[in-house]
C-alpha positions, 0 to 999 in steps of 0.5 A, spaced: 371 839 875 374 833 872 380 838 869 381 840 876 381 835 880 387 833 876 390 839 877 397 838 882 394 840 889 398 846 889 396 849 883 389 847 887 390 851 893 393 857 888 386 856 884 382 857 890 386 862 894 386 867 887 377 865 887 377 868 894 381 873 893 376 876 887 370 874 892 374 879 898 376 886 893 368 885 890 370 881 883 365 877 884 360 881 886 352 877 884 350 879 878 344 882 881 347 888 886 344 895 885 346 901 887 342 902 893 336 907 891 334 913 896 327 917 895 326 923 899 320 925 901 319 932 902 316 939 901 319 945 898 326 945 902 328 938 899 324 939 892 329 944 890 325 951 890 327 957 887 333 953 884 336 951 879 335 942 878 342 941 879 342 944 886 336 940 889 338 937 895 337 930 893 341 931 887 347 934 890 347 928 896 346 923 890 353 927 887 356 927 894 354 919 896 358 918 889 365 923 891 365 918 898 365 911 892 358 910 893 354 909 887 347 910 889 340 913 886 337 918 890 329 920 887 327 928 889 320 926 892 320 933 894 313 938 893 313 944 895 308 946 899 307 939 902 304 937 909 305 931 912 297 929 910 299 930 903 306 927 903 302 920 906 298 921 900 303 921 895 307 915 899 305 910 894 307 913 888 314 916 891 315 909 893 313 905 886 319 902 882 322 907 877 327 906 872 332 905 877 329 899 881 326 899 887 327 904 893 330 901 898 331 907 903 327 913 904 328 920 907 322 923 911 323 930 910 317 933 912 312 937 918 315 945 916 310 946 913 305 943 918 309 947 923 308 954 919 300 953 919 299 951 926 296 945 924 295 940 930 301 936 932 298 930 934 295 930 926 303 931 924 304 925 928 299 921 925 301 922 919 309 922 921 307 915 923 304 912 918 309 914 913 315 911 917 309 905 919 308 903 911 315 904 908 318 899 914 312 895 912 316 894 905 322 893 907 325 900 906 330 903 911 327 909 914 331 916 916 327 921 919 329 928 919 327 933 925 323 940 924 324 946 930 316 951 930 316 958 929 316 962 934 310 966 933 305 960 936 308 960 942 313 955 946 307 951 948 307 948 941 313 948 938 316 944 945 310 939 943 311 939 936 318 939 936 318 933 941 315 929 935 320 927 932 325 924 937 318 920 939 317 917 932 325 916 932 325 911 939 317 907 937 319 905 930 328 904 932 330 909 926 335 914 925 333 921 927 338 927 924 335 932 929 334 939 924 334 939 917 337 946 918 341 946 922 347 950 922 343 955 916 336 957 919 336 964 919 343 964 917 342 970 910 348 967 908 345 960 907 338 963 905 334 965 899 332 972 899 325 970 903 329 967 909 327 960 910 329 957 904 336 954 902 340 957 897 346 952 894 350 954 898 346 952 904 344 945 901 351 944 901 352 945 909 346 940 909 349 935 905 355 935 908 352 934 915 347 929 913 351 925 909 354 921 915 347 919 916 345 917 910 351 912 909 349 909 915 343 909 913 345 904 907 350 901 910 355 905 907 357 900 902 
């Protein structure tokens, strides 16, 4: 401090001037920043079923994040077959610190498979709720993406469950992307063989349109 203080002022201000513009393009960035870590909580839509691993859908969003100079993490918390209730149960675990730090987002990507068992919506909700309600608690930020019903339990109950989402959206203020599958549902070029589940090219149209989302979601650094 005593040497710069001895310096000629216009030296001074060249100094502090150059400082400033370090701190502004990021070279002095706190030493402790982390790349955001993103977990997806999911079912057989996200966990990456009848894929290969690197066409999973958290991985090929983390792949796009990093295309866009986004550095962030994103943890596949996606298992097959799960409901709502199973997914609430796991929370804890799917958002524990891993090696990459600690989550700071997530993403809600669950209910079809309550939707295909006719479960009862007010249940789905319960459980859509809590989760959304605990990872809040702990300071994540929360995206929540929508799910339309089959067809076969009525216009009654898809207009019920389907309402589900914008609902818990506007109560806990977060974002919604509407429909996880919008622009491949039923779609063969998008699908595996049994027509529910994406093929790689169907992740892809769901990562594309999703993304905005997410970079919203964590500010888009």
């Amino acid at each position: 401090m005593m040497i710069f203080g001895r310096l000629p002022r216009s030296i001074r201000y060249g100094v502090v001037a150059g400082l400033v513009n370090l701190t502004v393009l990021g070279g002095l960035a706190p030493a402790d920043a982390a790349p955001p870590r993103i977990v997806v909580l999911g079912d057989s839509l996200t966990s990456g079923y009848g894929l290969a691993g690197d066409d999973a859908f958290p991985v090929r969003l983390e792949v796009a994040l990093k295309a866009a100079g986004i550095d962030a993490r994103v943890t596949n918390a996606g298992v097959s077959g799960d409901t709502t209730a199973a997914g609430l149960r796991r929370l804890d675990w799917a958002l524990a610190a891993g090696p990459d730090g600690t989550p700071n987002a997530l993403i809600v990507e669950l209910g079809a498979n309550d939707a295909l068992r006719g479960l009862d919506p007010k249940k789905t909700e319960a459980n859509l709720d809590a989760i959304v309600t605990r990872a809040k608690a702990q300071g994540l930020k929360v995206l929540l993406t929508g799910m339309k019903a089959p067809p076969n339990f009525g216009r009654d109950y898809a207009g019920e469950f389907e309402a589900i989402f914008p609902r818990l959206a506007a109560r806990h203020d977060v974002p919604l992307y509407p429909f996880f599958l919008d622009g491949i549902a039923a779609d063969k070029a998008f699908n595996l063989p049994d027509g529910i589940h994406p093929n790689p090219a169907g992740v892809a149209v769901i990562v594309e349109r999703i993304l905005p989302y997410v970079k919203r979601l964590i500010g888009d650094p």
